[in-house]
C-alpha positions in Angstrom: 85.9 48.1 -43.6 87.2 44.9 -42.3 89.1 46.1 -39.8 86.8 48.0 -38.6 84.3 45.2 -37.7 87.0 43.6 -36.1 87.3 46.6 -33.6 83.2 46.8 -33.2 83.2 43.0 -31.8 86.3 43.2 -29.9 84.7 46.5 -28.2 81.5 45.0 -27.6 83.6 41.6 -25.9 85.4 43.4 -24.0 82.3 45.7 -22.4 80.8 42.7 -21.7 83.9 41.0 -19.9 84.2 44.1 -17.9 80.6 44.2 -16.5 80.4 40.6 -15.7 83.6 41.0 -13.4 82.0 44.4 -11.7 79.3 42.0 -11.1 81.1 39.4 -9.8 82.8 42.4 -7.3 79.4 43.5 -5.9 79.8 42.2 -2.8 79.4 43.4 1.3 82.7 44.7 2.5 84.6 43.9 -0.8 86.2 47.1 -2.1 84.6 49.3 -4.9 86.6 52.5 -6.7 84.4 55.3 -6.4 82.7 57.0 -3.2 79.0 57.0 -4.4 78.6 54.4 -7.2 75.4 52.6 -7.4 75.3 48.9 -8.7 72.1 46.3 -7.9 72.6 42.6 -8.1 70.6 40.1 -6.6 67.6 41.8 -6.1 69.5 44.4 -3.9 71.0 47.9 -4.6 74.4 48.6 -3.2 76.3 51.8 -2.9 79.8 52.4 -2.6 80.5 54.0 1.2 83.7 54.9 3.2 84.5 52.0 5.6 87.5 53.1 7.8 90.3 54.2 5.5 89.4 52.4 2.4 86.0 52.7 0.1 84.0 49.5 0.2 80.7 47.9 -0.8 77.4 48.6 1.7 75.4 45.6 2.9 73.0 47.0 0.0 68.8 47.6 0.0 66.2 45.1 -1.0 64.9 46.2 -4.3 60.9 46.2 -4.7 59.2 43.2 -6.5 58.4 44.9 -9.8 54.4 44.3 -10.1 53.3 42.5 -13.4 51.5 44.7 -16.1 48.5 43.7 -17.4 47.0 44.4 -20.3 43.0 45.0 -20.2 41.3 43.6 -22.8 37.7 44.5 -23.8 35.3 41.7 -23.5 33.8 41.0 -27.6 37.6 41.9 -28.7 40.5 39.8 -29.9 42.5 38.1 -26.9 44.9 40.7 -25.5 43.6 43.7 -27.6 45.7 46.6 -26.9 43.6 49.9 -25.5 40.7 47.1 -24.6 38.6 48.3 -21.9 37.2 45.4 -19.5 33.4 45.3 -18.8 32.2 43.5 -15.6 29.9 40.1 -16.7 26.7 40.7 -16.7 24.9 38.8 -13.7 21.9 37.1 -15.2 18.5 37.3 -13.3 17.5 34.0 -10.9 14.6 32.8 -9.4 13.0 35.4 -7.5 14.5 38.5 -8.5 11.7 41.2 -10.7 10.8 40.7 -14.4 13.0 42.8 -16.4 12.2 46.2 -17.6 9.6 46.3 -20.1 10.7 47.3 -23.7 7.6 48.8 -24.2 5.7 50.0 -21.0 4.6 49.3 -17.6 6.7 47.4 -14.7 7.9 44.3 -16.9 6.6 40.9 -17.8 7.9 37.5 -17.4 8.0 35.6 -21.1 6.3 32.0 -21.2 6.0 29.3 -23.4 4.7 25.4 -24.0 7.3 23.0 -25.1 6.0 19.7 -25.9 3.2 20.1 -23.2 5.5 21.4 -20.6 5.2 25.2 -19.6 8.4 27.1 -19.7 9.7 30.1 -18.2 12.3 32.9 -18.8 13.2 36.5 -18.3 13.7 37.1 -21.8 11.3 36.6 -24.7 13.8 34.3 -26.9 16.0 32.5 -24.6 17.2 31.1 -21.8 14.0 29.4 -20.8 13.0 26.6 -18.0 10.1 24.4 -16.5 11.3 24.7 -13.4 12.0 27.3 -10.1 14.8 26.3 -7.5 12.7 28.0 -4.7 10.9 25.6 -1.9 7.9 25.8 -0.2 10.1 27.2 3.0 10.6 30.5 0.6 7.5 31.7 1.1 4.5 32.4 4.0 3.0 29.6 5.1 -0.6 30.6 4.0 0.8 31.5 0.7 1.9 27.7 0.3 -1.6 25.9 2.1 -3.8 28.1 -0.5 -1.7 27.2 -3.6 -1.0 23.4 -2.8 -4.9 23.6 -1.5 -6.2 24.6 -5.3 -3.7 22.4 -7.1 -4.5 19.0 -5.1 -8.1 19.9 -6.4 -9.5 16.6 -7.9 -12.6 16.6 -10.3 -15.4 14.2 -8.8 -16.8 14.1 -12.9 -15.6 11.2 -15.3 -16.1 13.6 -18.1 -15.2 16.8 -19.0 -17.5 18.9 -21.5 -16.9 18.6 -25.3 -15.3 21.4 -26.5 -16.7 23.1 -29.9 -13.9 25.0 -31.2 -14.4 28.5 -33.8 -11.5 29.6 -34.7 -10.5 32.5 -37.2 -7.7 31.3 -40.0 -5.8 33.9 -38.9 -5.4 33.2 -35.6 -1.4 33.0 -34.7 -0.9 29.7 -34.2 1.9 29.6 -31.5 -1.0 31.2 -29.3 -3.4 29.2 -30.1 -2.1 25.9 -29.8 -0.8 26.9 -25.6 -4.7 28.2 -25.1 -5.8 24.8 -26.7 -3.9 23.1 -24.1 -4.8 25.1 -21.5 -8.1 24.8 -22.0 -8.5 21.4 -22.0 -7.0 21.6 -19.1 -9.1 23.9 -16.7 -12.2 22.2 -18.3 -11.2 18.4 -17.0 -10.4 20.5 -14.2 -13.8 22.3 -13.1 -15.6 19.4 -15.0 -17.6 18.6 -12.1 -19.3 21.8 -12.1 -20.8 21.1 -15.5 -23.7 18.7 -16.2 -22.9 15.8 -17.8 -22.9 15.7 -21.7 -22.3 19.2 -21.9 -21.0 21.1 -24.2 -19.1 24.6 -24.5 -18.1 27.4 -27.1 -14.4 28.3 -27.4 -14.0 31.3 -30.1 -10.6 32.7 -31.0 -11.1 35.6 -33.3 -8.0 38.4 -34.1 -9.1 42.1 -34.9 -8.9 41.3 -38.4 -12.5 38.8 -38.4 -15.8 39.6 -37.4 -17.7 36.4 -39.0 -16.9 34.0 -36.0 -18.8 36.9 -33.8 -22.3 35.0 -32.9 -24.1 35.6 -29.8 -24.4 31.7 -29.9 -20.7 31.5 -29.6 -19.4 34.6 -27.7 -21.9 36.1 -24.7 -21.5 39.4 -26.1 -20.8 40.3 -29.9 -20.6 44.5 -29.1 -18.2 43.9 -26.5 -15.4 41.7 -28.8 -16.1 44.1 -31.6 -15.3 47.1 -29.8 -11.8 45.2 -28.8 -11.3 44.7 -32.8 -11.9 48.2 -33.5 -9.5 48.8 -30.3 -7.0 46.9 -32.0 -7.3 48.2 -35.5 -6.7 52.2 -34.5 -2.8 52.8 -35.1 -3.5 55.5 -31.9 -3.5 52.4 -29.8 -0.8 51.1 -30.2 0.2 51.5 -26.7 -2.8 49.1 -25.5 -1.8 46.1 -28.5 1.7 46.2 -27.5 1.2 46.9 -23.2 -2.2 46.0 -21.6 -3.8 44.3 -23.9 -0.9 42.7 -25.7 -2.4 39.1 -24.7 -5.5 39.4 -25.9 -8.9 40.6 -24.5 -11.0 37.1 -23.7 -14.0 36.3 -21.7 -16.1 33.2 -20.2 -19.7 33.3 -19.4 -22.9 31.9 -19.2 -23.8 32.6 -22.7 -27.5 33.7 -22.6 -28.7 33.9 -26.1 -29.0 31.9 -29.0 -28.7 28.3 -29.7 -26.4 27.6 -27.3 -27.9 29.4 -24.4 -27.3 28.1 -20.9 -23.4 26.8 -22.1 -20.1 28.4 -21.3 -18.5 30.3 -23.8 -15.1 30.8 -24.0 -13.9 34.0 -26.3 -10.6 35.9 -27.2 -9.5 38.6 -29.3 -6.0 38.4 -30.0 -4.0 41.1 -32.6 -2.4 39.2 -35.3 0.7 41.7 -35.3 1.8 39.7 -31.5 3.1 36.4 -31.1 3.5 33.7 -28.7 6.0 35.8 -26.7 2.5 37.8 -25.3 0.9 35.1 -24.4 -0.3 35.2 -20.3 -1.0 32.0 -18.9 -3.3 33.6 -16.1 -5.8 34.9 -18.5 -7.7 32.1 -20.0 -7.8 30.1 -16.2 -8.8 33.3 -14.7 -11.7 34.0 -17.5 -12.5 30.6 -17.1 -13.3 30.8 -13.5 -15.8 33.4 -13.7 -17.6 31.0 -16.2 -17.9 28.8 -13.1 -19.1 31.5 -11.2 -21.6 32.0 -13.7 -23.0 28.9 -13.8 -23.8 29.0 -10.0 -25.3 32.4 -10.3 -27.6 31.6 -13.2 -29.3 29.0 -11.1 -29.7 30.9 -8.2 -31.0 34.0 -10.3 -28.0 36.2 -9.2 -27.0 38.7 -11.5 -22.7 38.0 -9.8 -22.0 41.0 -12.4 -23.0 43.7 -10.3 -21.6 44.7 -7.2 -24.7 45.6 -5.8 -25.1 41.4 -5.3 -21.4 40.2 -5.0 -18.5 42.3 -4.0 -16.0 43.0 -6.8 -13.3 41.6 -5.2 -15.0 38.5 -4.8 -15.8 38.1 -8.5 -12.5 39.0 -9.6 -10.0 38.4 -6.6 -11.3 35.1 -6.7 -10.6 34.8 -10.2 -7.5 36.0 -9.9 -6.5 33.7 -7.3 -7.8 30.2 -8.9 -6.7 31.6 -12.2 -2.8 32.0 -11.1 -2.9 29.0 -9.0 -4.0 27.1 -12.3 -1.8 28.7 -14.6 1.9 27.8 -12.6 3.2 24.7 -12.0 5.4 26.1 -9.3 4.7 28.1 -6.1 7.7 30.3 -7.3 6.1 31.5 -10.7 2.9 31.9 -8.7 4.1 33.9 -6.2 6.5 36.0 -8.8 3.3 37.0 -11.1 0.5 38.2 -8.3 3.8 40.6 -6.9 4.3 41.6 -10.4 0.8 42.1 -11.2 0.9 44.3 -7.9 4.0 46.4 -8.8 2.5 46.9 -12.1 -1.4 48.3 -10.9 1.2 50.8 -8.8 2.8 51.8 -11.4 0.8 52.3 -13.9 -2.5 52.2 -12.7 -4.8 54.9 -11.8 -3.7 57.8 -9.4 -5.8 56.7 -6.4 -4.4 53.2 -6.3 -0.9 54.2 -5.8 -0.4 53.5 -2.4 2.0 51.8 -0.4 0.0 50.4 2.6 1.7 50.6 6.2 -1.4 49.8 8.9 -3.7 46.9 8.9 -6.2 49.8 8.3 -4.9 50.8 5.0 -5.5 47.5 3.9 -9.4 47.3 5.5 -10.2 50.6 3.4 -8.4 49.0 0.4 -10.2 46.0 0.6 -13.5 48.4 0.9 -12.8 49.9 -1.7 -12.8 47.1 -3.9 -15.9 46.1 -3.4 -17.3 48.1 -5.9 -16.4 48.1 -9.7 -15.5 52.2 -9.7 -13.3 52.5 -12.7 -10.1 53.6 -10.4 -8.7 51.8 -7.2 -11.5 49.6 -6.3 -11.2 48.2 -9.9 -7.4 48.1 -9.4 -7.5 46.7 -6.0 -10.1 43.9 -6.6 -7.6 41.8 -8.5 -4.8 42.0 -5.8 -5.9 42.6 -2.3 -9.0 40.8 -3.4 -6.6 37.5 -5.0 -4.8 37.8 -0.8 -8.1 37.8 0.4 -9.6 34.4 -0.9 -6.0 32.8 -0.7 -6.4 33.9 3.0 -9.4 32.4 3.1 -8.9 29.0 1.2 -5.9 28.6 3.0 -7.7 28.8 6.8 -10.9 27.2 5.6 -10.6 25.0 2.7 -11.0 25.0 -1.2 -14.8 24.8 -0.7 -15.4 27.9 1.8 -15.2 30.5 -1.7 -17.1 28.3 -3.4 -20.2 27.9 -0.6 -19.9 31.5 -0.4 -20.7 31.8 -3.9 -23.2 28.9 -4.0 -24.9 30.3 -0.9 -25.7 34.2 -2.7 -29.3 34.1 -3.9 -32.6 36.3 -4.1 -33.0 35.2 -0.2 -29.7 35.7 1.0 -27.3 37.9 0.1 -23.7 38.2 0.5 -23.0 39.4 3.4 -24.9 36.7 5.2 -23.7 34.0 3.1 -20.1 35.3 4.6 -21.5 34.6 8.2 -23.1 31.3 7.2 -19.9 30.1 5.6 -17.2 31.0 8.0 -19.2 32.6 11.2 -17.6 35.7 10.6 -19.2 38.8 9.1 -17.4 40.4 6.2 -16.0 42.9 8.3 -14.5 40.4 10.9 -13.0 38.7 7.8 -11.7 41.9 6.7 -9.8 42.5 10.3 -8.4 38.3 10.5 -6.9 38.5 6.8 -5.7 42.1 6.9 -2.0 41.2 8.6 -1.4 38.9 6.0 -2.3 41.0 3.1 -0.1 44.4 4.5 2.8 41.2 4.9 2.3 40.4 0.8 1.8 44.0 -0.2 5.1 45.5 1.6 7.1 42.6 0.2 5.7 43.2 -3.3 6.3 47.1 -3.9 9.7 46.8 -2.0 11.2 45.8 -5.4 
C-alpha cells in the first residue's frame, strides 16, 4: 500500500514535469514530433506543420477572448440567486406625465393631501408625495399662465372675512374634514370682499349616515343632500361611492329659507367608508364660487340657475376655472387636473361627448352646446370647454371682465348683451376669438 502511493505521486510529478517542458517547446519554428498536434499557449493556438524537411511549430492563431458569464439574478431575490430572472426598474411617473390608472374606474386620479398647511401631491394614494412641480411657466401656453397667475395675484379689498358657523356630523372622517376646514377659510378671506361686512355663513359637513344636521337654515336644499345619503347607503352604488362621487357631493348657495336666509351656505355629503385619499381639492373652491355667483344674482333678481338667463357654461365653466386656479398652488397641478378632468368626461362620460375636436368649428358647436344644462354633452362640456373659455377670457381682458359679465345680467339686460357691454363682442364673436386656443388645449389633453 505504501508502495503504491509512492508510484501515484511520482506519476503525477513526472506528468507534470513533462507538460511544463512541452510548454516551454511551443514555440515558432522550434521543432515539434508529430505532423498535426495542436497545443495553445499564450493566448494562441499552434499546430504542428511540415517546414522543409523537418516538422516544426506554426506562427500559431490568436485565440478568442472568452466572454465573462453572468449570472442573472431576479430583482427581490438573494444576491446572485441562481435561475434569477432580471426585471427592468420600474420608471416612476414625473411631473407632467397622466395620473395612473384608476384601481377602481374612470381615467385615473391624482392623490392629495395637507401636511401641516401645505398641500401635497402624489401619483399614489400612500406615498411618494410633494408640495412642489418642477415645471415653469415656459411649459405651458402663454394664456394658460396670464389666466392662472391673473386669479392667484387676486387681492381681497375687505379687512374681514365672514364668520364661519360650522355643523358638523360626529362622524365626519376627520382627515377630510380638517383639509376642507382649511380650505375654506381660505376661499372665504379670499372672495371676502364680495360679502357685506359682519356677515356670516353656514358650512354643514354631514356623511350618509346623519340626517339631523339637514336644516334648510343650514343647507339650501334638504331633498337634494338626502337623496345623496340614500345614494350612498344603496350597496348597488357602489360604483358612484368609490368613482364619481367618491369626494363627496357638496354645494354653496344663496340659502333662501329659514333663519339664515340671504347667507351662503356651504354643504357636503361625504361616505364614511372613504378617506382622505378621495379628497378633491377643486370641489369645495369650485362650489364656493357659484356661492359668489349667487350672491350677485340674488340682488339683481336673476334666477343664474337656469340656462334660459345665464349660459351653462358660464355658471359652471367659470366655476370650474376659479375653482382649479384656487385649489393648486402650481400652474403644473393646475394644468395636469383640467386635462384629466377632460380625458376623463371622454372616457367615461356620455356617448355624445366623446369627441376628439379637429376644426375651430368643432369647438364653436361644442361650446354651443354647453350652453344649455341637457343631461349629456352640453352638461359634460360646460365644465371643460366652458373652464378654456373664461381662462381665455380672464387672460385677454382681466379678472374682472367674468365677473361684470355676471354683475351686468339682470331683468333689463340679459346675457347676451352683457357679453357686448363687457368686451364689445357679441357671444358669438367671443366664441370665434377663443376657439383656436380651446382646439390647442383639447388636442393636447386627449393625446394622452
Amino acid at each position: 500500500m505504501r508502495k503504491a502511493r509512492v508510484w501515484v505521486v511520482t506519476v503525477v510529478l513526472i506528468s507534470i514535469f513533462s507538460t511544463q517542458i512541452s510548454l516551454a517547446a511551443v514555440t515558432p519554428g522550434v521543432k515539434c514530433s508529430k505532423l498535426g498536434a495542436v497545443a495553445t499557449t499564450g493566448g494562441k493556438k499552434y499546430t504542428c506543420v511540415k517546414s522543409g524537411k523537418k516538422l516544426a511549430w506554426n506562427k500559431g492563431v490568436a485565440l478568442p477572448k472568452p466572454t465573462p458569464k453572468v449570472t442573472p439574478t431576479a430583482i427581490g431575490d438573494p444576491a446572485g440567486a441562481i435561475g434569477g430572472t432580471p426585471t427592468p426598474t420600474a420608471q416612476l411617473p414625473v411631473a407632467g406625465d397622466p395620473p395612473l390608472k384608476s384601481e377602481n374606474c374612470g381615467y385615473g386620479n391624482f392623490y392629495y393631501r395637507m401636511n401641516n398647511g401645505v398641500i401635497e401631491r402624489s401619483f399614489y394614494p400612500d406615498k411618494l408625495f410633494t408640495p412642489s412641480d418642477t415645471r415653469t411657466n415656459l411649459d405651458f401656453d402663454p394664456i394658460r399662465v396670464k389666466a392662472y397667475e391673473t386669479i392667484r395675484a387676486h387681492l381681497s379689498a375687505a379687512q374681514v372675512a365672514p364668520q364661519i358657523d360650522f355643523h358638523i356630523s360626529p362622524n365626519f372622517p376627520i382627515d377630510v374634514l380638517n383639509p376642507l376646514k382649511q380650505q375654506l377659510k381660505a376661499v372665504t378671506e379670499f372672495w371676502s370682499d364680495r360679502f357685506q361686512v359682519g356677515s356670516h355663513m353656514q358650512a354643514t359637513f354631514l356623511t350618509e349616515k346623519d340626517t339631523e344636521l339637514i336644516d334648510a337654515a343650514n343647507t339650501l336644499n334638504s331633498v337634494d343632500a338626502k337623496w345623496v345619503m340614500d345614494t350612498y347607503l344603496n350597496p348597488n352604488n357602489f360604483g358612484m361611492t368609490k368613482c364619481g362621487w367618491r369626494s363627496g357631493i357638496a354645494g354653496a348657495h344663496v340659502l333662501a329659507d329659514g333663519k339664515n336666509s340671504g347667507q351662503v351656505g356651504y354643504w357636503i355629503v361625504f361616505p364614511t367608508s372613504n378617506s382622505s385619499r378621495d379628497w378633491d381639492p377643486v370641489n369645495l373652491p369650485h362650489e364656493f364660487t357659484h356661492s359668489i355667483q349667487g350672491l350677485i344674482w340674488n340682488s339683481n333678481g336673476v334666477m343664474g340657475h337656469r340656462d334660459e338667463w345665464v349660459a351653462y357654461n358660464f355658471t359652471e365653466g367659470g366655476a370650474q376655472t376659479f375653482g382649479t386656479a384656487l385649489a393648486f398652488p402650481n400652474i403644473g397641478w393646475y394644468n395636469d387636473e383640467i386635462n384629466r378632468k377632460i380625458m376623463d368626461n371622454f372616457l367615461g362620460g356620455p356617448t355624445a361627448a366623446k369627441v376628439i375636436p379637429t376644426t375651430t368649428a368643432e369647438i364653436i358647436l361644442m361650446l354651443q352646446t354647453s350652453e344649455k344644462n341637457d343631461n349629456a354633452a352640453g352638461s359634460t362640456w360646460a365644465y371643460t370647454v366652458g373652464f378654456h373659455l373664461w381662462e381665455w377670457l380672464i387672460a385677454n381682458y382681466g379678472f374682472d371682465s367674468y365677473w361684470n359679465i355676471a354683475k351686468g345680467i339682470s331683468s333689463t339686460q340679459n346675457y347676451d348683451a352683457t357679453v357686448l357691454k363687457v368686451i364689445g363682442k357679441t357671444r358669438s364673436e367671443l366664441y370665434i376669438e377663443a376657439a383656436p386656443y380651446i382646439l390647442k388645449q383639447f388636442r393636447l389633453a386627449l393625446k394622452n
